[in-house]
N, C-alpha and C positions, 0 to 999 in steps of 0.2 A: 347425350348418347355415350360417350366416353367416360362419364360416370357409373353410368348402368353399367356396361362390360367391365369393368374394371374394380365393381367391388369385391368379387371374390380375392383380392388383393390383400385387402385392407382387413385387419380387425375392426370389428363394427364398431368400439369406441371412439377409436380413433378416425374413421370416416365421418361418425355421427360428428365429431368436436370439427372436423376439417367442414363439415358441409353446414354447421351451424352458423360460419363464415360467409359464405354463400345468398347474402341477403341486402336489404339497400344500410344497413349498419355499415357496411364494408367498401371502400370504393370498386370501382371495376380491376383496375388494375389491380389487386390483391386476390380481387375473385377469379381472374385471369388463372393469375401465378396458383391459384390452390388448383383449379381443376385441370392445370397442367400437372400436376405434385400425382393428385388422383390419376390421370391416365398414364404416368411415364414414370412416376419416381416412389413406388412407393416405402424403402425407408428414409428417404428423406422428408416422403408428410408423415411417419411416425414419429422422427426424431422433433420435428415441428411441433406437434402435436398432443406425445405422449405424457406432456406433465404443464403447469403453467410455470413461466422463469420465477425462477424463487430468487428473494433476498440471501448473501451469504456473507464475507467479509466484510465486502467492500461493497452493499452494495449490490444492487442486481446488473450484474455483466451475462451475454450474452453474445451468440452470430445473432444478425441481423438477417433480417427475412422476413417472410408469413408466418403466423401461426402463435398458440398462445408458450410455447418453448421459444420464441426467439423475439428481439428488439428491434420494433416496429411500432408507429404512432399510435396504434390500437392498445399495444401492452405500456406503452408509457403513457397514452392518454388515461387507461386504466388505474393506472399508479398515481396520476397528477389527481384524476377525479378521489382516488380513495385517500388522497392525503388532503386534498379542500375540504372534506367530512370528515375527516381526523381534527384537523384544524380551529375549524368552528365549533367542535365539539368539547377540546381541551383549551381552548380560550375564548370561550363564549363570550360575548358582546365586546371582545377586543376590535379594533381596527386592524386587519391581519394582512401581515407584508412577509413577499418572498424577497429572497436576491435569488437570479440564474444565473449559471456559467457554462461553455462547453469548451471540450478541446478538440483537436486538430480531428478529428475521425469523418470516415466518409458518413454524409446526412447528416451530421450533428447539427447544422446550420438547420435543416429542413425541422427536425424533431424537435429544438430546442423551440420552436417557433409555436408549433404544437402543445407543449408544455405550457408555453407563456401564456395561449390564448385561454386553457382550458381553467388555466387559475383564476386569468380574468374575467372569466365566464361566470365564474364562482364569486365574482365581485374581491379578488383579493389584489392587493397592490401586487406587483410587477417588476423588479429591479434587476432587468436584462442586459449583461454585458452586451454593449454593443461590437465586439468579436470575441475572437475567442482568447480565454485568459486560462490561469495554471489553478488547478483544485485549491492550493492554500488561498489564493489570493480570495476565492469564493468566500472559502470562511471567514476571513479576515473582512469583506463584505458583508459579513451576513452580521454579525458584531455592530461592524463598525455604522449600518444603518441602521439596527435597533429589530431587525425581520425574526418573525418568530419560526423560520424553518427557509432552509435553501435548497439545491440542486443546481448537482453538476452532470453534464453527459462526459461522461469519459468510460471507455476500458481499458484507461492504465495500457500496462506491457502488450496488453492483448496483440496476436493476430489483426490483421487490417481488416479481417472480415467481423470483427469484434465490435461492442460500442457495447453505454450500459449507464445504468442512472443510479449517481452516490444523491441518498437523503442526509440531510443534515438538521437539528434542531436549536432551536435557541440559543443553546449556549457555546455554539461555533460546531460544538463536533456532532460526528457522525450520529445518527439516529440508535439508540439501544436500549433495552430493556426500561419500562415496557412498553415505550411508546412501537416500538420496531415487531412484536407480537399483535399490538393493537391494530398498526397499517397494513399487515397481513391479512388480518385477521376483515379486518375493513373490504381490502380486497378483494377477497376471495368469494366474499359474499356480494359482489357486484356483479351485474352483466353487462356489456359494453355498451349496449344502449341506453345505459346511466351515464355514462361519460357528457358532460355538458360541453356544447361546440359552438355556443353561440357567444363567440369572443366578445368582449367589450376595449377595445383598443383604448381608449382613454387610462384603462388600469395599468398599464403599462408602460413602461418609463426605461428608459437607454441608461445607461452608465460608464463609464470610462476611465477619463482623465483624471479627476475629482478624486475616485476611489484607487486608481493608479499609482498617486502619487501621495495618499497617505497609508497603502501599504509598502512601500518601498523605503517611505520614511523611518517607520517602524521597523521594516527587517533591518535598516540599517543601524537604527537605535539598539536593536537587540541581540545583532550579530557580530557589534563591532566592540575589541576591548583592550585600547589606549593601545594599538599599533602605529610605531609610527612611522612617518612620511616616506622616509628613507626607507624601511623595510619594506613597506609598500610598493616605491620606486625599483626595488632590487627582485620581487619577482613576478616571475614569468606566470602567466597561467594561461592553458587551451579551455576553451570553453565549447559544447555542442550539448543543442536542445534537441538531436538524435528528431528533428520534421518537427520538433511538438511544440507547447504554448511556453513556454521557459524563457525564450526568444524575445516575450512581451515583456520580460521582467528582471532575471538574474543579470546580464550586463546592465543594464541600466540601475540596479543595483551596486556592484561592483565597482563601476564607476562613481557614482554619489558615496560611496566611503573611502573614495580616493586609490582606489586601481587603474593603471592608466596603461600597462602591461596586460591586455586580455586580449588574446589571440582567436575569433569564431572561425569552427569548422562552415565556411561559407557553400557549400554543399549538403549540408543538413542544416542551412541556418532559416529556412524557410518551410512555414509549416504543409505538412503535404502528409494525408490517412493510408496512403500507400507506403511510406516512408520505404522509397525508390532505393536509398542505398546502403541498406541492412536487412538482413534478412528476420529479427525481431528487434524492435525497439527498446529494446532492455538493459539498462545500465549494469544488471551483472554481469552480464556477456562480452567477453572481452573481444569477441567478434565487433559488436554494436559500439566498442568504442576506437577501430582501429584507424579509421582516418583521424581520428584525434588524436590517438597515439603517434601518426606518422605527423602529423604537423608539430608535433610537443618539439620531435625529434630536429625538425626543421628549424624549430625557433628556439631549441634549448629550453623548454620550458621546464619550471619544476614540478607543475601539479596541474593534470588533467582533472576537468569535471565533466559527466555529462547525466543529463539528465531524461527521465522517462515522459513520454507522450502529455500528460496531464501537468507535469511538472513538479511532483509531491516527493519524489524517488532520485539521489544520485549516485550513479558510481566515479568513485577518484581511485586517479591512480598517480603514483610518487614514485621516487628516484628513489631504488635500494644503493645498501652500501658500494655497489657495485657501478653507478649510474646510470641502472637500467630501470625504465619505466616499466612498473608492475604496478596489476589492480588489484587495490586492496577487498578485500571481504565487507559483506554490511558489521558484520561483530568488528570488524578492525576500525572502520573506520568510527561507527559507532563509541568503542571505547575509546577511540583520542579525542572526540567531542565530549564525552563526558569528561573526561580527566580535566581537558583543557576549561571547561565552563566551572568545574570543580578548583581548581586553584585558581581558577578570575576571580569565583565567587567568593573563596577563602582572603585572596588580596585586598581585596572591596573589602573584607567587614562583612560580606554578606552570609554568611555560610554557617546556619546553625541547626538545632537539634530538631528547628522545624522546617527545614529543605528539603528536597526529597528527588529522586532521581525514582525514573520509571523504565521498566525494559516489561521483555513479556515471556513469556513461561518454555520459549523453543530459544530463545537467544543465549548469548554465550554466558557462563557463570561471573566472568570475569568483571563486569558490571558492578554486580550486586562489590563483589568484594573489594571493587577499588571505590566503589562508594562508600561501603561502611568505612573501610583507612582513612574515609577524610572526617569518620563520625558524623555523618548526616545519614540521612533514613534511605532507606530502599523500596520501592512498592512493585510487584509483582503482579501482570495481569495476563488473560488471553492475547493469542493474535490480534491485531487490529489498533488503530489510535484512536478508536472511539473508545477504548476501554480506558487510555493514557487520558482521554476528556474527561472520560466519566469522574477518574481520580481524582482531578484539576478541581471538576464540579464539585464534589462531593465533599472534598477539603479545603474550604478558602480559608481556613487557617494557616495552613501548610504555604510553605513556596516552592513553587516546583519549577527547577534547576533547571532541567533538560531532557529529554529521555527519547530511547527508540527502541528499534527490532531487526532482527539480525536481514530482514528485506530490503536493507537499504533503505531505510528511513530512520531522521530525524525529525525531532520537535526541539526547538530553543526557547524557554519561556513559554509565555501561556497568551500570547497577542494574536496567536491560529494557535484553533484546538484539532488539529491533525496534524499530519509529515508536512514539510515544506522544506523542501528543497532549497527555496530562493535564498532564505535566512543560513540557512544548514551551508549554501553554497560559501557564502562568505565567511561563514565562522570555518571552515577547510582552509580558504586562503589566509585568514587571521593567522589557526596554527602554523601555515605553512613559513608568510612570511616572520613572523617571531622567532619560528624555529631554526630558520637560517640567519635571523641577524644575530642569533645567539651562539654559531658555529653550527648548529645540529641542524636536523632535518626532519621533517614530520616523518617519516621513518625511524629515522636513527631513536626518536623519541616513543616508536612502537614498543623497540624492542628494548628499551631503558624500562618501562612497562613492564614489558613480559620476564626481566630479572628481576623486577622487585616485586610481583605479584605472581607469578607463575606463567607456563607456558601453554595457551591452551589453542589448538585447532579446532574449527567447525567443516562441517560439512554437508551439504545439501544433497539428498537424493531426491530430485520427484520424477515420480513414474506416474507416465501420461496412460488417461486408460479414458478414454472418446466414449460417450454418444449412451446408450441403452443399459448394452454389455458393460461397459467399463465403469460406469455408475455404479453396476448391482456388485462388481469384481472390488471393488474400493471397498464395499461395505463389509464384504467377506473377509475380505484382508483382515481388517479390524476385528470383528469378529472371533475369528483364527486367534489374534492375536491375543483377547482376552481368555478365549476358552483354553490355548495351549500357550505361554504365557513363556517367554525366553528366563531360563535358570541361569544361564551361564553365557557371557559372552566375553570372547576373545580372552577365554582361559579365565577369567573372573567372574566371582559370584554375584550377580543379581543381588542387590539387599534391599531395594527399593522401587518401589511400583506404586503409580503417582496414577490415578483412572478419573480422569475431570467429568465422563461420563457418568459415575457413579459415583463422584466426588468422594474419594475417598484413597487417601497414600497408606498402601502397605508396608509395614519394614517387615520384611521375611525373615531377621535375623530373629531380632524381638518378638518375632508373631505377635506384633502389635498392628492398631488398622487405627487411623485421624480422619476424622473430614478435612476434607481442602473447603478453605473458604472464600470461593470464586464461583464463579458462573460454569454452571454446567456446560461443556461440550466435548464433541464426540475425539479426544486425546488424552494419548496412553504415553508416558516417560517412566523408561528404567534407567535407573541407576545401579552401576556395580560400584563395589568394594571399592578400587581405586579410583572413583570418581568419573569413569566414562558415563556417557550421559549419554538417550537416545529416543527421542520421540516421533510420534508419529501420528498424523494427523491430514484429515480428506482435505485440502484444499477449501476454503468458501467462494474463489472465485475463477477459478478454472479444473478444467476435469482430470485432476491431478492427486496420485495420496503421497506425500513427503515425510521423505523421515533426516529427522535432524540427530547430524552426529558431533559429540563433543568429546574430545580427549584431549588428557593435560599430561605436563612432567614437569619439573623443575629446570630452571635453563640458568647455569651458574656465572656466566657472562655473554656479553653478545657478540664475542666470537664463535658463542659454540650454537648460535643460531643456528642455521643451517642443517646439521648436523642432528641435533635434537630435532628439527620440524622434521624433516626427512623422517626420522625416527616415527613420528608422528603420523607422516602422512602413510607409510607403509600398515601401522596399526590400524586404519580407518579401510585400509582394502583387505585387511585380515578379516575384518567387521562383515565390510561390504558380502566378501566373499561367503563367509560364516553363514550370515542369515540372507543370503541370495538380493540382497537388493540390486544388485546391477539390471 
């Protein structure tokens, strides 16, 4: 009855998709939750309803709920059935094995379960972390047992009301081109009473300790480089897994490479999807790292870490020259892991004209150019560290160094083909401890840096735009942006216009036009005259369009720090202001 009166509510497509739910495919309690949505809520059963959750960065993230817009065992049952027919399909008469993983998120235990069955249902092996473990360590699983595709549940930084399912292939990393068109593409063309539910338990197999302790092994092998004992002994470090799976791993890392100085935020050292005492779990958030920072304070520590929900993401923060704990930027921290792994690798021997360092197309310049000073190569790719894989893949000639993106990720080597934190954690305290037993400080060593390569600030704007409206307002943006196209910004001319969409970089001076030879997607960077840099680009995994800002100047000593970034920062709200991004 409450269906009847209430469809003049609804657009008809969206009632027909809400009420095709409505059958024994669906359990009660969902069919519950919709035709409560139908009598009481109706754009909340649009927003459910009006699109199926697409794959984007990272990855299809999502709220969790009813409906084919949100994550629920129906759309990931969906996703597991159409990746067991991807599967058999591109390694036909292989023996085909997953690894699973989740993190800390509410349901993740329930849905991961559902995942496992529908593989096994599919007759595919099964290699399910028996709790929950950090995204890298997945892939480092997925390797290290030989599985021709993985999954993890996590949504990252997300909201508590978030959760979301990262595909991984063969060769450790993220799923792309074209296998990631193809499992869409699989999908889309299923209906959910294809999902196979007749689990075979025997396919499925626990995991743990075993794979526990030969990635830890590794990160230790690959994060550690001849610090020694003494330096080790002399500093301090705070550590918080901000609720999330990092907890399973990064101290106990730490430890096995000889830190015995690690101080846990014991208030966030226990995984919890509500994460009770931050208001987002997000390591760039200087909010989300303040109990850490207040215990740094307590214990005199030199260097805070903390890390995001999945454990793939961290933000540190160091002692300025001042002895005050500040969180560095993902570009800052970023470029002192390259520098640092750049002259390991030049000491070793290791470090030549086929090495190669990877950042990605929104991060800071500064990258590229202290990687060429050391003469080894530079690769340039999209957002995302499945692109940083695909490199990896596509080059076994090459050796690749280290590389990341201005989100607060690292990658070390090539032993996990995405961000990982745990490795990333200790190569922070590597530099840290070095840098003090050497008189300096991982600080004082930024801006050693930034005089002999230049001075450059980033900047993050993202503007949140929710749900229907803010989807269609993103796209416009864009849009806007290519049809009336900025000339001039903060008194400087435009000379370069960089359209990944239409692959193709303008120099407006030369009225010359290049193809970009990269993968298409929907991001636009200008370049002025003086080298400010500014792009812009919808988000792949939240409802967000960001525009990254980049400005430089020369800084003639590192007294005059301050004074020049100041300098800097004031130019960045000339920007802001200019073209209304606030």
């Amino acid at each position: 009855m409450a269906k009847e009166q209430s469809t003049d509510k609804h657009k008809p497509e969206i009632l027909a998709k809400a009420q095709a739910w409505l059958n024994d495919n669906f359990d009660k309690n969902t069919q519950d939750q919709i035709n409560d949505l139908i009598a009481n809520d109706p754009k909340e059963l649009e927003e459910s309803f009006y699109k199926n959750a697409s794959f984007g960065t990272g990855g299809m993230r999502g709220i969790m709920g009813v409906g084919t817009n949100r994550i629920n065992k129906y759309t990931l049952g969906k996703n597991t059935q159409g990746l067991s027919n991807l599967l058999k399909k591109e390694f036909k008469g292989e023996k085909l094995k997953v690894a699973i993983a989740y993190d800390c998120r509410n349901n993740s235990k329930e849905l991961v379960q559902m995942v496992a069955e529908v593989f096994s249902a599919n007759e595919i092996e099964v290699y399910l972390f028996s709790e929950l473990r950090p995204t890298p360590e997945l892939s480092f699983a997925l390797k290290h047992l030989n599985c021709h595709a993985g999954i993890v549940l996590t949504a990252s930084h997300n909201p508590p009301e978030y959760n979301g399912y990262k595909v991984y292939w063969q060769d450790g990393g993220q799923l792309i081109t074209p296998y990631d068109a193809k499992l869409i593409e699989v999908i889309n063309n299923m209906d959910y009473d294809e999902i196979n539910l007749n689990a075979k338990p025997d396919y499925i197999h626990k995991i743990d300790k075993e794979v526990d302790e030969a990635f830890q092994k590794a990160s230790v092998e690959n994060g550690s480089f001849d610090t020694s004992s003494l330096a080790k002994d002399n500093l301090k470090v705070v550590f918080t897994s901000l609720h999330g799976t990092a907890c399973k791993t990064n101290p106990q890392i730490l430890e096995k490479a000889g830190y015995k100085n690690v101080f846990l935020v014991e208030e966030q050292k226990e995984p919890d999807g509500n994460f009770p005492t931050v208001e987002s779990p997000n390591p760039e958030e200087p909010e989300a790292l303040k109990m850490a920072l207040d215990l740094a304070e307590e214990k005199d520590a030199d260097i805070v870490i903390g890390t995001d929900p999945d454990g793939d993401r961290l933000g540190v923060a160091v002692r300025d020259l001042n002895g005050e704990m500040i969180l560095l930027n993902g570009n800052q921290t970023m470029l002192m892991m390259t520098w640092f792994l750049l002259e390991q690798h030049k000491k070793q021997g290791r470090l030549n004209k086929d090495s190669f360092v990877a950042s990605t197309i929104v991060s800071t310049p500064l990258v590229q150019i202290i990687t060429e000073a050391y003469g080894t190569q530079y690769h340039e790719v999209l957002t995302g560290f499945k692109w940083i894989a695909k490199l990896i893949k596509d080059n076994p000639q090459l050796d690749f160094v280290g590389g990341g993106e201005e989100s607060f990720g690292f990658m070390v080597g090539d032993f996990v083909r995405d961000k990982d934190a745990a490795t990333a954690t200790l190569l922070a305290c590597e530099i840290a401890a070095q840098m003090k037993a050497q008189g300096s400080s991982f600080y004082e060593q930024l801006l050693e840096l930034y005089t002999e390569y230049g001075l450059f600030r980033e900047e993050l704007i993202a503007l949140v735009k929710k749900g229907i409206e803010g989807e269609a307002e993103i796209k416009q943006m864009l849009i806007d942006l290519r049809e009336n196209p900025w000339k001039e910004i903060d008194g400087e001319k435009v000379v370069l216009v960089e359209d990944y969409q239409a692959s193709t970089a303008k120099n407006l001076l030369e009225r010359t036009e290049k193809s970009l030879d990269i993968p298409k997607s929907n991001v636009l960077i200008y370049y002025t005259e003086n080298g400010t840099k500014i792009a812009a680009r919808p988000s792949g995994t939240e409802p967000k369009i960001k525009f990254y800002i980049s400005v430089n100047t020369t800084l003639d000593k590192v007294e005059d720090y301050d004074a020049d970034n100041a300098k800097l920062a004031e130019k960045i709200e000339r920007i802001k202001n200019e073209l209304q991004l606030g």
